[in-house]
C-alpha positions in Angstrom: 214.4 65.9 11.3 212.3 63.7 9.3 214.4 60.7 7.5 212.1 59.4 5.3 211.9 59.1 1.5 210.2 61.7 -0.1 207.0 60.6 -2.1 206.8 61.7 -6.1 205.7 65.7 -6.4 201.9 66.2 -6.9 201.2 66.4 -10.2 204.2 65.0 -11.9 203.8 62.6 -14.5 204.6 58.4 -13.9 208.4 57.8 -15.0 208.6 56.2 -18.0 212.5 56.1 -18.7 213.8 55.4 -14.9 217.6 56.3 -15.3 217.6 56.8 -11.4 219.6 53.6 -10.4 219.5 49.8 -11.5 217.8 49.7 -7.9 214.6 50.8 -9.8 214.1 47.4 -12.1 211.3 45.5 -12.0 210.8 41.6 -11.8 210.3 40.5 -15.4 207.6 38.2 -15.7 209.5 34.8 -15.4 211.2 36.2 -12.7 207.6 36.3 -10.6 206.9 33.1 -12.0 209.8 31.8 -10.5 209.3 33.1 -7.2 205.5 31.8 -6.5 207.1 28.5 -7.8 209.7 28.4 -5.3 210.1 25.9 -2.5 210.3 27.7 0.9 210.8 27.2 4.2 212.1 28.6 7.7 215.7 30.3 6.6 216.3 31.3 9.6 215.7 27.3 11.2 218.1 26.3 8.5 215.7 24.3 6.0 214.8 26.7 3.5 216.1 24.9 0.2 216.0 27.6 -2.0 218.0 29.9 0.1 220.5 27.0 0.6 220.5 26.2 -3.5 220.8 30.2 -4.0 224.2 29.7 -1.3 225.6 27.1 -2.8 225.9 28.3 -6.2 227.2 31.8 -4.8 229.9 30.2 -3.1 230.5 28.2 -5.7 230.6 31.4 -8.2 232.8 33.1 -6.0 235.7 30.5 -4.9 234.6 30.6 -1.1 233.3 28.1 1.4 230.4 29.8 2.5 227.8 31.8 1.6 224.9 33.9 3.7 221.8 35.4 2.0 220.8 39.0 3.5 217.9 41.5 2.8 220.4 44.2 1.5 223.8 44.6 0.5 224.4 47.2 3.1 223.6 44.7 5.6 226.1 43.1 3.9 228.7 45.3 4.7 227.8 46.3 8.2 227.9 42.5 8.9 231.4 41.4 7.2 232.5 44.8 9.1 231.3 43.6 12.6 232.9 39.8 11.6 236.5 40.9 11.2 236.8 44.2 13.3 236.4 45.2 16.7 235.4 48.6 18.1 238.8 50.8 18.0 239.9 49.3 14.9 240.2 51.1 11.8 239.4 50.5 8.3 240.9 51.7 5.2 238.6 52.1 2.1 238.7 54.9 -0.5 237.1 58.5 0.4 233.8 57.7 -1.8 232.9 54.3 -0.4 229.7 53.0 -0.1 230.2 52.4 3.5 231.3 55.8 4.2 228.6 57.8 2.1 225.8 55.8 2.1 225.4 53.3 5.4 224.0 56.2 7.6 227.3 56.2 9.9 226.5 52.3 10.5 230.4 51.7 11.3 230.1 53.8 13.8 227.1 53.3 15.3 227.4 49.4 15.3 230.8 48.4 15.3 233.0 51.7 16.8 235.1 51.1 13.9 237.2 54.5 12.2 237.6 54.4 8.7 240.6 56.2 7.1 239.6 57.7 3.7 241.8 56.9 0.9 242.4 59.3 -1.8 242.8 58.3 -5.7 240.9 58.8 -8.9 237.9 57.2 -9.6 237.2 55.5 -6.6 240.1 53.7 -6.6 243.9 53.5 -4.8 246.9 52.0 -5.4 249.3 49.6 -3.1 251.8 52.5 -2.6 249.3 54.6 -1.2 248.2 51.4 1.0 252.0 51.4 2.0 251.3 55.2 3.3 248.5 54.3 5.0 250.3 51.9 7.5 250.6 52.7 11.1 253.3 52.4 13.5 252.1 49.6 15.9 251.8 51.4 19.2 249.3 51.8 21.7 248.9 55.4 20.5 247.3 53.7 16.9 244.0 52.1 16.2 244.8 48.6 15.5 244.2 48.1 11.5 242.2 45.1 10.6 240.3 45.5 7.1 241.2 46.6 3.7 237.7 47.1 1.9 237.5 48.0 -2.3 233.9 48.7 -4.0 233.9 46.6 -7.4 232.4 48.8 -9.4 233.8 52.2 -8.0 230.1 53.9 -7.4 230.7 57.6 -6.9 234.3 56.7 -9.2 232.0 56.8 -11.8 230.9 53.4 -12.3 234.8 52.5 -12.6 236.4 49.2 -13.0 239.3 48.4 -10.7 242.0 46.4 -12.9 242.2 42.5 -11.5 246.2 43.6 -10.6 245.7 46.5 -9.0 243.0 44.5 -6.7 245.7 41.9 -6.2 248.2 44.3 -5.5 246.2 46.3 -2.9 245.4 43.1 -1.1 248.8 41.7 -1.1 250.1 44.9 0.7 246.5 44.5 3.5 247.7 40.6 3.5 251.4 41.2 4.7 250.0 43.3 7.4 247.5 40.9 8.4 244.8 42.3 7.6 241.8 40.9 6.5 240.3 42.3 2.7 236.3 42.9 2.0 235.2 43.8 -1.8 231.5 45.6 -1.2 230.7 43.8 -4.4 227.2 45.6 -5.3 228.0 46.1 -8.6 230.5 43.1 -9.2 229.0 41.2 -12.3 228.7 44.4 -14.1 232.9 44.8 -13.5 233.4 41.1 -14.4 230.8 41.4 -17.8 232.9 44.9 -18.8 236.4 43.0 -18.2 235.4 39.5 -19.3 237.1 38.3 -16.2 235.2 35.1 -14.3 233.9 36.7 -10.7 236.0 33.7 -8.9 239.2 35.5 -10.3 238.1 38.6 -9.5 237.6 38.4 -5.9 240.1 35.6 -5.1 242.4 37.8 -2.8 239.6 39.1 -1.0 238.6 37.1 2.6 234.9 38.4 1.9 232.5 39.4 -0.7 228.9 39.9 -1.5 226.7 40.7 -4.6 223.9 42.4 -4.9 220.7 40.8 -6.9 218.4 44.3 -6.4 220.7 46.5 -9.0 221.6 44.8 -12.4 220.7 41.5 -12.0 216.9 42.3 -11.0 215.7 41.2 -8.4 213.3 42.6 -6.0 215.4 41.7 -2.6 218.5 40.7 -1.6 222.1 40.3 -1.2 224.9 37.4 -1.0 227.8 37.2 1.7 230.1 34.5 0.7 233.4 34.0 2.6 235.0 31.1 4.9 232.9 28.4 7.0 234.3 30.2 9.8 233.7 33.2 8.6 230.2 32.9 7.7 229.6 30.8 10.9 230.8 34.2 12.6 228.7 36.2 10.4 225.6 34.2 11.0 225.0 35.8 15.0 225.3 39.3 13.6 222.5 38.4 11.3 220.9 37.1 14.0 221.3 40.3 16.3 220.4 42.7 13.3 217.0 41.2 12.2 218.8 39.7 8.8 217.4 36.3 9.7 214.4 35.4 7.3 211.5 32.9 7.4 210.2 31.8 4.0 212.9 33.7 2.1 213.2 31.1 -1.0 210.2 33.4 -2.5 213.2 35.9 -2.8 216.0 33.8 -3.5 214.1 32.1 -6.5 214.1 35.5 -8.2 218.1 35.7 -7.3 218.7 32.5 -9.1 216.7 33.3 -11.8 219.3 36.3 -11.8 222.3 34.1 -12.1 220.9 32.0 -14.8 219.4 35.1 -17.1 220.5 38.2 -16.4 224.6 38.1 -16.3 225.4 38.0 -19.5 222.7 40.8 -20.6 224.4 43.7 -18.3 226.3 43.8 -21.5 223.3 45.7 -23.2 223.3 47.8 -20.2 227.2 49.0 -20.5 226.5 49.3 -24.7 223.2 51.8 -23.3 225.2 53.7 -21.2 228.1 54.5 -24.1 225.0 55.7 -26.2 223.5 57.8 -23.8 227.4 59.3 -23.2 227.9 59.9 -26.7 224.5 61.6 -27.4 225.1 63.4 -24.2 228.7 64.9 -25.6 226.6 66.8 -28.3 224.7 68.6 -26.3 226.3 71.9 -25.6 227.7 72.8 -22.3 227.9 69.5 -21.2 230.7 67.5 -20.1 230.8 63.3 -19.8 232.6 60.9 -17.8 233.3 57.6 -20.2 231.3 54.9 -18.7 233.0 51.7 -17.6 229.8 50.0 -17.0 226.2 51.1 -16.7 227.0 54.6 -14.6 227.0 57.5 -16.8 227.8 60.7 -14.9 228.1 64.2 -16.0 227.9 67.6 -15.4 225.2 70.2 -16.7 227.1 73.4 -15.0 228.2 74.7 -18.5 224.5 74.4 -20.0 223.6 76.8 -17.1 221.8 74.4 -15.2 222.1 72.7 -11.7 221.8 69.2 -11.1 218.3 69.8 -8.9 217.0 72.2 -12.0 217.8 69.4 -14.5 215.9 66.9 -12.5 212.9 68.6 -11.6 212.5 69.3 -15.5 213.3 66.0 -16.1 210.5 64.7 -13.6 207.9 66.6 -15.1 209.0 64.7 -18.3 208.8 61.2 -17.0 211.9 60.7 -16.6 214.4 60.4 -13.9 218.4 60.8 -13.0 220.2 61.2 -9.7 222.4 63.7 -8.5 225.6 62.8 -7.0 228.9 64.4 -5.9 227.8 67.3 -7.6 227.2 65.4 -10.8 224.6 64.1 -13.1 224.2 60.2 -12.5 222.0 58.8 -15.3 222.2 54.6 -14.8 220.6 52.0 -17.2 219.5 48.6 -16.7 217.1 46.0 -17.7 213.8 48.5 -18.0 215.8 50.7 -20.2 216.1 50.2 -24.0 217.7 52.1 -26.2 214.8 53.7 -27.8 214.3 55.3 -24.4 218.0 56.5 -24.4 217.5 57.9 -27.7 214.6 59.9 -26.4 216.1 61.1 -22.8 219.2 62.3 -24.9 216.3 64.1 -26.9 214.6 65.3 -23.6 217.6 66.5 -22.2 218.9 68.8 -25.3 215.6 70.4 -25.4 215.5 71.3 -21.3 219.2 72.3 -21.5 218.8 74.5 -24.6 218.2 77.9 -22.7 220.2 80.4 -22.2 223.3 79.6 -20.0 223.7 81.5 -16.7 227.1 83.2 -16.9 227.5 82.7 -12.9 227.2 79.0 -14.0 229.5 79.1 -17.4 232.4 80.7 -14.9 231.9 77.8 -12.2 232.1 75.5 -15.1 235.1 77.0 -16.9 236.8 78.0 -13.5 235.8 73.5 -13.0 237.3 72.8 -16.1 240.6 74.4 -15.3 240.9 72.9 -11.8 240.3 69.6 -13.4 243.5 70.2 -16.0 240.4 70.0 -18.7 240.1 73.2 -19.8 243.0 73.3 -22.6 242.0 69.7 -24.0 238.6 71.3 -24.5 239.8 74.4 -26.2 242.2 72.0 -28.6 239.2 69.7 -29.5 236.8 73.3 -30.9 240.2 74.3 -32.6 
């Protein structure tokens, strides 16, 4: 089986309104200019000052000691995994995590780590159900080191965890002794949307990292931040996987840039994504999950169309979404105004506007009703 990406379709047109994923920005202009200003040198021999100015000011943004700049944010995880766990240890993270969707079985492959899927809407749990999750402390049970929470929820929808119910969550992972990592791709989105400072929001939690290729910009990169003695840890893992860099400060001057420009902004990006979900409520047929942040998901079912049909319109249209879960993921970010939300809403009435396929409008109703929506919809068009 071939893994790699696929390259765009012959023939379709360049995308001019990218609601794919904030992965898709673009360096702004004095972003570039602050990379190829940037003083560089050997990361990896310790004397790169940018990369060291970039770490300081994460740690110093997120309340730790210690900070490690990586290539990607999965790296990220992999590495804080392979720091606190073992192989035959298990980790407990919700059912639609990052790191068990998306990492290509990493946890597995690298660290023999099991991962015990929690259940709970919107990509997020509660400390009861932590409670449940608690095993006897037998040789029969995989020791349980790590409690790991995805600030944003992705596949949850974008969702916001409320700062008590992280607190709460970690308290339980903390009497146990277990350690608590916040895959924190998304984080300054959640922190923007609930006007809560990022050192608040990840101060029960022994590890954390940001992402600088999604919101905030940037062409490359991710942030680790955690203990000394964590991070020292860390560091041969980066080492051992290739995350070691040589005149990364190129990179990190575009992540600084990030911190000092585009944080606050990611509010535009959460006002986008409210617009794009009310224009989308008017459109017949289709039903919309309230964005917390800058992930708008829906579902095209009851407009007779499947997620795949609605792209590949959609591409030949310059314009692209994702699919996910079954859903609709439209995402905004920096390269997305809200002329061009006005004019995908636009694109995506007039695609949407044929006839619906009744095998679709009974998988839609017969969704509806599973959901417990069906009778708040047929209230509303009273």
């Amino acid at each position: 089986m071939v893994h790699a990406p696929n390259r765009p379709p012959a023939g379709a047109p360049p995308v001019r309104i990218n609601l794919y994923s904030d992965t898709q920005t673009r360096p702004t202009p004095a972003m570039k200019d602050a990379m190829m200003r940037a003083e560089v040198g050997d990361e990896q021999h310790g004397d790169d000052p940018t990369v060291h100015e970039l770490c300081d000011r994460m740690a110093a943004l997120m309340g730790k000691q210690a900070a490690m700049y990586l290539p990607s944010g999965t790296m990220c995880n992999v590495i804080a995994i392979l720091t606190h766990c073992s192989k035959g240890d298990e980790v407990i993270a919700h059912e639609t995590s990052h790191i068990l969707h998306s990492e290509g079985g990493a946890h597995a492959a690298l660290t023999g780590v099991q991962i015990m899927p929690m259940r709970g809407p919107r990509g997020m749990f509660t400390a009861d159900d932590v409670r449940a999750a608690i095993r006897p402390r037998t040789r029969y049970a995989p020791p349980q080191r790590l409690l790991e929470v995805e600030q944003t929820a992705n596949i949850g929808g974008g969702a916001v965890w409320p700062l008590a119910q992280l607190n709460a969550v970690a308290a339980v992972a903390h009497e146990q002794g277990w350690s608590t990592h916040m895959d924190g791709a998304r984080l300054m989105n959640a922190c923007v949307a609930a006007g809560i400072s990022a050192r608040d929001m990840v101060a029960n939690y022994d590890s954390v990292w940001l992402d600088f290729t999604k919101g905030l910009g940037a062409p490359l990169g991710a942030v680790l931040c955690g203990s000394e003695e964590f991070i020292g840890r860390a560091w041969r893992w980066k080492q051992r996987l290739g995350g070691s860099m040589r005149q990364a400060g190129i990179c990190a001057a575009a992540c600084i840039h990030a911190l000092d420009h585009h944080i606050d902004r990611l509010a535009e990006d959460h006002a986008n994504a409210k617009a794009l979900a009310r224009g989308l409520r008017q459109i017949p047929g289709v039903v919309v999950e309230e964005p917390d942040t800058n992930l708008v998901f829906f579902d095209i079912r009851g407009a007779g169309m499947t997620v795949e049909q609605l792209q590949a319109k959609l591409t030949m249209r310059g314009i692209a979404v994702s699919g996910l879960g079954g859903r609709v993921r439209a995402c905004t970010h920096l390269d997305v105004t809200a002329p061009m939300i006005d004019e995908a809403v636009a694109e995506i009435r007039r695609v949407a506007g044929t006839q619906p396929d009744p095998t679709c409008v009974a998988a839609f109703i017969g969704w509806l009703e599973k959901t417990g929506q069906l009778d708040e919809r047929l209230d509303a068009a009273a």
